[in-house]
N, C-alpha and C positions, 0 to 999 in steps of 0.2 A: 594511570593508563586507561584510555577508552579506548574499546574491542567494538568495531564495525561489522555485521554484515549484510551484504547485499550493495560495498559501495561502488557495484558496477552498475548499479539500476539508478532510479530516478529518487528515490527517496534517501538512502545510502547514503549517497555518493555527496548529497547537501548535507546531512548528520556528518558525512568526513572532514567536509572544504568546509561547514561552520565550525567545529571543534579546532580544525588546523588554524582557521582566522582567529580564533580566538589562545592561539598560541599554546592548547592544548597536546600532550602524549597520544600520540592515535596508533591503534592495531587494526589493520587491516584483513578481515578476511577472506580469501581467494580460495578459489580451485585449482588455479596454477599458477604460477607465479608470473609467466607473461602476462595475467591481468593485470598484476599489483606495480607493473613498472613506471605507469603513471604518478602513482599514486606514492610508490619511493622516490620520486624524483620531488617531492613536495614534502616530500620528510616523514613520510609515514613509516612506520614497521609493519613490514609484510609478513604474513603465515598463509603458508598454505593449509587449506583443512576441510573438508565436507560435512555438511550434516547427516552423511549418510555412514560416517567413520567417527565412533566415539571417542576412540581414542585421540586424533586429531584434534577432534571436535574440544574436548575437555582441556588439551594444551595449551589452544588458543584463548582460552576464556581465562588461564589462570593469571594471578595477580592484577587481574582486572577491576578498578574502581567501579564501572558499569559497562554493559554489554547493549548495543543499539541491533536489536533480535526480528527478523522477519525469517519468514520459510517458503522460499521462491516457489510457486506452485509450476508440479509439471503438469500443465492440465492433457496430456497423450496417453499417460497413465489410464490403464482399464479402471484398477476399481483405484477413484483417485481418490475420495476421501480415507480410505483407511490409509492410503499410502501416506497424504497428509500427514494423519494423525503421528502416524509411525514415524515420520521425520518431529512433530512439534515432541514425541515423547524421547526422542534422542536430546533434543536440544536442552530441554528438561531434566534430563538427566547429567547432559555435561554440563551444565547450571548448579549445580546439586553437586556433583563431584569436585569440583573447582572452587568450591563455597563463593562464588561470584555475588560480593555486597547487594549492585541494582542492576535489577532490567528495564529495560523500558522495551515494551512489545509492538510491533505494528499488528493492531486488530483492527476493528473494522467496525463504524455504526451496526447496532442490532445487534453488539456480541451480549448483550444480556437476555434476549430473548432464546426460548430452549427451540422451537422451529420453526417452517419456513423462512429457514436464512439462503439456502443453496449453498454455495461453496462459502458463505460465512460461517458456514458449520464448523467448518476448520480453523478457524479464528476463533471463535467461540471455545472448541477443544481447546487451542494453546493457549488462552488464558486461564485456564484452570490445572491444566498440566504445569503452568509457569506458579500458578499461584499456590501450588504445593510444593516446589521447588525452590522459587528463590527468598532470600531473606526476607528482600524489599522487590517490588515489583510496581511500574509505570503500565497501565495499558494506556496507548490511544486506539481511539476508534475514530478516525478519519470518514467524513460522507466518500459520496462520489466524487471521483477524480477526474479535474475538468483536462488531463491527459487523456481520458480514454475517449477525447473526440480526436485527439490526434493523426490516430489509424486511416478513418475517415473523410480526411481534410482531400484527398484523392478525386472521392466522388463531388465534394464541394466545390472542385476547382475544375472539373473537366466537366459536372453534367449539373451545374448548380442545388445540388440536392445536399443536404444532410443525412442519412440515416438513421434513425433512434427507435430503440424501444421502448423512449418513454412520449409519453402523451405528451404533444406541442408546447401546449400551453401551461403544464406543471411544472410548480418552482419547486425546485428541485436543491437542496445546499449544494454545493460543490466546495471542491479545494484544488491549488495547487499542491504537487510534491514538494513545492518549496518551502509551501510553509508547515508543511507535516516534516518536511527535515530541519527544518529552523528549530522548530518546537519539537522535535526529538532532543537534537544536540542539545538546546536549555535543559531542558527534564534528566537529563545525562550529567550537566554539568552541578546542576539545582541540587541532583543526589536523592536518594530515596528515604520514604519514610514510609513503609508499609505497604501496603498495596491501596493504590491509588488510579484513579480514570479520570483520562483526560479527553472529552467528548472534542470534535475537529469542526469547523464549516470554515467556508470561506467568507470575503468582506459581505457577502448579501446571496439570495437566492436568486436561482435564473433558470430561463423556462428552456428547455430545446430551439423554440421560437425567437429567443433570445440569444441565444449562441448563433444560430443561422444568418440573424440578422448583424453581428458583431460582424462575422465573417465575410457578412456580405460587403462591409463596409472595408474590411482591410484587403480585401479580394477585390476590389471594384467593379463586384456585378452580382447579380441578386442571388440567393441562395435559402433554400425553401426546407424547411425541416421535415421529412419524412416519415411517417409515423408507421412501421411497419407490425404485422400486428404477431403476437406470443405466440401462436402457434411457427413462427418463422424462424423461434431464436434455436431450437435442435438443429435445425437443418445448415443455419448461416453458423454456429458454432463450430459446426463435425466439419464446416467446408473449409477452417481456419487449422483443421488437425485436433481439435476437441475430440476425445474418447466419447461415447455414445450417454455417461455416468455424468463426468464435466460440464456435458450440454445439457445436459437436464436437470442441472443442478442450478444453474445458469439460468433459464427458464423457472424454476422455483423462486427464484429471488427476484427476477423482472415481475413475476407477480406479485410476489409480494410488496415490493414498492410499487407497484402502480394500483395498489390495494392502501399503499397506507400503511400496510403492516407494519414495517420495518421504520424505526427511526431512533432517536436520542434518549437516552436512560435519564439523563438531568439534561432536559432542553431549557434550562433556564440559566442552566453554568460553562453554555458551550464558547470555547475559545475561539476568538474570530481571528483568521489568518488577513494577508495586509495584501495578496496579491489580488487584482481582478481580473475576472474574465478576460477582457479585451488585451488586458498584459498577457496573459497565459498563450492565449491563440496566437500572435503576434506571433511569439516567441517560435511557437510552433508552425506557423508558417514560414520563417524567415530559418527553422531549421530543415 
């Protein structure tokens, strides 16, 4: 039995529908059970369980082969990395209680670096909270997520602009969710052997400039990438419902990638996903 969670989000939900394709046992875990009715009707086991309840939390994880582990951030939370933390060390704990075989973790490029991550801080904590808990542990750390133009796709279509905080012209890895749940589900089914890192990118690197210009073409009309500068990311975070902490942590980490800071622990062993850009947006314009 593989134990899911998060398979209502974007990553999840492919770690589910791969494992179910590949005729796999799935446990699904929910907050309430109207989530899970999708996802019983495809032949999954439903539990309902929170990361905020350990009891629950430990139920669901037992006689589990492997657990596919993220920790949904509430970025409204005042002080949100402790809160963070405080959820990755439940989950760690019902990892631990459960004697749960393998994890596979969703972390995040730069979890090996100790600061300047922003809210990779909290990625960073659950890999080592996980790595004192579970027998066998997976991490990934997935680049940038060519999802989070998705939000955005709004001002592309109504005022031809992109928005971004990163500079135009820097190639930037990206991935889709897809193939960070593709390559979940494998590493799940593969089974563990210790604690292991599995660094993410997508088929090639692409600049903001390059996203703009993808979209301008699926868009049929030009579309200009906007380079808005660090001092803006407080203010456009807190206007999304960002705690005053989340936004500034958020800004810590735009710097640091447009510094360079931040990138791949073994950039010579990083797994390249099969989706591209232009697949991606597509997809996300046509949804």
């Amino acid at each position: 039995m593989f134990v899911v969670l998060g398979a209502t989000g974007n990553t999840g939900s492919v770690v589910a529908d791969t494992l179910l394709s590949r005729k796999q046992p799935v446990r699904i875990v929910v907050r309430s059970a109207d989530k899970g009715a999708a996802w019983k009707a495809k032949g999954a086991e439903i539990v309902v369980a929170s990361l905020d309840d350990m009891s629950s939390l430990t139920n669901a994880f037992e006689g589990a082969k492997g657990v596919y582990l993220l920790v949904p951030p509430n970025y409204a939370a005042t002080a949100w990395l402790a809160d963070q933390r405080a959820r990755m060390d439940r989950a760690a704990e019902a990892v631990q209680r459960s004697a749960t075989s393998h994890v596979v973790f969703l972390s995040s490029v730069g979890g090996h670096l100790a600061e300047g991550l922003g809210p990779i801080r909290a990625a960073r904590y659950g890999e080592q909270a996980l790595g004192a808990a579970a027998k066998n542990l997976t991490i990934l750390r997935p680049c940038y997520f060519m999802d989070n133009w998705a939000p955005v796709l709004g001002a592309a279509k109504a005022q031809g602009v992109l928005p971004t905080f990163i500079a135009p012209q820097a190639m930037v890895p990206m991935i889709s969710t897809k193939d960070i749940g593709r390559v979940g589900a494998e590493q799940l089914m593969a089974g563990g052997k210790g604690t292991q890192i599995v660094e993410l990118a997508g088929p090639e690197e692409y600049s903001p400039d390059q996203v703009a210009a993808a979209l301008g073409q699926i868009l049929g009309k030009p579309v200009t990438a906007q380079h808005a500068p660090l001092s803006a990311v407080v203010p456009t975070f807190k206007s999304f419902g960002f705690s005053d902490e989340a936004a500034k942590l958020f800004e810590e980490m735009y710097t640091s990638f447009s510094t360079g800071r931040i990138g791949y622990e073994h950039p010579t062993s990083v797994i390249r996903g099969r989706v591209t850009l232009a697949e991606a947006l597509k997809g996300f314009v046509k949804a």
